[in-house]
C-alpha positions as CSV (number, residue, x, y, z in Angstrom):
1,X,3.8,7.1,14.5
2,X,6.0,3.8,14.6
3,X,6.8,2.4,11.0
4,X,4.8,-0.4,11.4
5,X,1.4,2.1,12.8
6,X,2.2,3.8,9.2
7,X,2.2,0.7,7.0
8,X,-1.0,-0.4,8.6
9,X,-2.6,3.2,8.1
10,X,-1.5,3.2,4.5
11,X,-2.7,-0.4,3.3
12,X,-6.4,0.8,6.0
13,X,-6.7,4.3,3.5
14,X,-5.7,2.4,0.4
15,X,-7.5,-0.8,0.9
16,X,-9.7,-0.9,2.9
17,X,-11.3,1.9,2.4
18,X,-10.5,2.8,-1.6
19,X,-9.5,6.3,-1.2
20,X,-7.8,8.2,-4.3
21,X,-5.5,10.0,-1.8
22,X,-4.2,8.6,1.5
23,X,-3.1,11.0,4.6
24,X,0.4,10.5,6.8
25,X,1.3,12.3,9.5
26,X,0.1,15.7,7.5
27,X,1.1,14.9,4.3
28,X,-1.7,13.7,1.2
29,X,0.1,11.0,-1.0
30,X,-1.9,10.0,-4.0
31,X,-3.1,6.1,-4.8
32,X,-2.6,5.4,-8.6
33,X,-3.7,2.5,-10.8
34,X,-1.2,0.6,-13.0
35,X,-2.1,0.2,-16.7
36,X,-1.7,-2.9,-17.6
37,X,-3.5,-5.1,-14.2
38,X,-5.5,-2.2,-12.6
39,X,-3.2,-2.7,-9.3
40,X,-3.5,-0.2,-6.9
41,X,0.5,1.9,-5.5
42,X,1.3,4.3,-3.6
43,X,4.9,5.9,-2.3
44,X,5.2,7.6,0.2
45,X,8.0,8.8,3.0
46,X,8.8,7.5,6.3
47,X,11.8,9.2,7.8
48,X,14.9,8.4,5.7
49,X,12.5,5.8,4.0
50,X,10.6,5.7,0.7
51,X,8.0,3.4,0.6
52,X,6.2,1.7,-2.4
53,X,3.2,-0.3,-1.6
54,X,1.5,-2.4,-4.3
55,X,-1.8,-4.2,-4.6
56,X,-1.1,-7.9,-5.0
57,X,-3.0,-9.2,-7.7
58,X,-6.1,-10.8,-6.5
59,X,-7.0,-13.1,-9.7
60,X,-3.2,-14.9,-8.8
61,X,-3.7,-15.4,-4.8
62,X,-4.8,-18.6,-3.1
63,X,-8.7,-19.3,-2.5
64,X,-7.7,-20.7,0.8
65,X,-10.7,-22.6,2.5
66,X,-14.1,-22.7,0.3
67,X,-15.9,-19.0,1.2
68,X,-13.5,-18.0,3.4
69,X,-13.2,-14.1,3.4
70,X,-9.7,-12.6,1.8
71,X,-8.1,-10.2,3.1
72,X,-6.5,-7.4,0.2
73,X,-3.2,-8.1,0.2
74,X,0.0,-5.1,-0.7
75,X,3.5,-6.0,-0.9
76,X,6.0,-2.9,0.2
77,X,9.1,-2.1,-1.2
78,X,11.5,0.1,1.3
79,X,14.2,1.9,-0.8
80,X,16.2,4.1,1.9
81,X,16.9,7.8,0.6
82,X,20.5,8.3,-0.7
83,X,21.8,12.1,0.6
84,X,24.6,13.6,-1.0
């Protein structure tokens, strides 16, 4: 699975369809809630890759055009995995 297959499977599982627990490539990675806005994360790995996707905060996003459907949006942080 290419990176960019995996970020769209992520954001699909946490998203889209609200699960508590998404799957990659064999491994369960669990969605929490933050405390203080109720946004949703999850980290995970991709190859040398950790991977922190949070729920941008609905209440602050654009309307855009009047009843146009929004998409949920998540904003990733890659942080690469130090060896030593």
């Amino acid at each position: 699975m290419t990176l960019g297959e995996t970020l769209i499977s992520a954001w699909q599982q946490t998203l889209g369809d609200g699960r508590e627990d998404i799957e990659l490539e064999g491994k369960t990675y669990p969605v929490t809630v933050s405390k203080v806005k109720g946004l949703r994360m999850v980290e995970f790995n991709v190859g040398p890759y950790r991977i922190v996707g949070i729920e941008q905060n609905p209440d602050r996003l654009a309307l855009g055009r009047a009843g146009a459907r929004r998409q949920p949006h998540c904003a990733v942080q890659v942080q690469r995995a130090i060896r030593g």
